[in-house]
N, C-alpha and C positions, 0 to 999 in steps of 0.2 A: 504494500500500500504506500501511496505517496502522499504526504502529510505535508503543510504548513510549519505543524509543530510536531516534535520527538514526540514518543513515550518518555525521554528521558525525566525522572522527577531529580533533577538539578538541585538541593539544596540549599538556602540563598542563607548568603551572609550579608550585613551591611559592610562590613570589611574585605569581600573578596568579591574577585571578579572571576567570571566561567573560563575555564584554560582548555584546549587543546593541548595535546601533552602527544607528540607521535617521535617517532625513532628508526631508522634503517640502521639494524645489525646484524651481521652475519655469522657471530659468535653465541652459538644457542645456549651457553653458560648465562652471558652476561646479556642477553636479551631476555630469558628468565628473571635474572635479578632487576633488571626495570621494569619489568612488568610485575613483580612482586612489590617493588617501590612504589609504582603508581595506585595500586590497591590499596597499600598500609596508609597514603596520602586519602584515601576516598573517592579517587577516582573511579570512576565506569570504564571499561574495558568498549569501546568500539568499532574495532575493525583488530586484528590482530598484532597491530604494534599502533595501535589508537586508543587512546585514553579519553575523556572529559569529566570537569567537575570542578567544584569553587576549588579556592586556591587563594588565599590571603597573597599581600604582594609578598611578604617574611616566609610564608610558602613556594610560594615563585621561585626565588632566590633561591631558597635551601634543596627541594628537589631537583633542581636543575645541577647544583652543585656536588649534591650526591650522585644523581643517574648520571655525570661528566664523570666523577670519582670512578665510580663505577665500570665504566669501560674503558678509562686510561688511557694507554697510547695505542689502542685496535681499533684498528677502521671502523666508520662508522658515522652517523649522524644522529642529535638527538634537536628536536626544538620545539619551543614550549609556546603558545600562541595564545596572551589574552583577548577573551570578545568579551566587545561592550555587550550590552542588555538588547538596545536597538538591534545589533546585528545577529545576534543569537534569537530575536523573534522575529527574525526573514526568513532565515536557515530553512530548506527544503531538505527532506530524506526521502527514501525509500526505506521499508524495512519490511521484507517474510521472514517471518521464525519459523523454524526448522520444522518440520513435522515429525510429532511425538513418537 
């Protein structure tokens, strides 16, 4: 179905803005452990190295500094994308859940 708006229920802070959180790694080690980092953060998982969810800016900062930590000097890319409010209620998806 293509929507307007997500299913996602986004939890809203007045301190934080909604992040995209994505990553190209090629090290299934340390692609696990950002993907383990973005869930401990509260993230939503959505696409397989896609993440979303508030994120304080002290948030921003520190997950970025960890999932960098994290993959060191191995190839790779990580980048963390705040959306304002306006843009996050334009946002188009698609989304079919798997059948049971």
């Amino acid at each position: 179905m293509t929507t307007a708006h997500s299913p996602l229920a986004i939890p809203r802070s007045p301190f934080a803005m909604i992040c995209i959180l994505i990553y190209d790694i090629t090290d299934n080690r340390i692609r696990t452990r950002i993907a383990d980092l973005c869930l401990d953060y509260g993230l939503e998982r959505i696409q397989y190295s896609a993440f979303v969810g508030d994120l304080s800016a002290a948030h921003q900062r520190e997950i970025m500094r960890r999932a960098v930590s994290k993959l060191g000097a191995r190839a790779g890319r990580i980048c963390l994308f705040p959306i304002g409010e306006r843009e996050w209620a334009l946002r188009q998806e698609h989304h079919v859940p798997p059948s049971p």
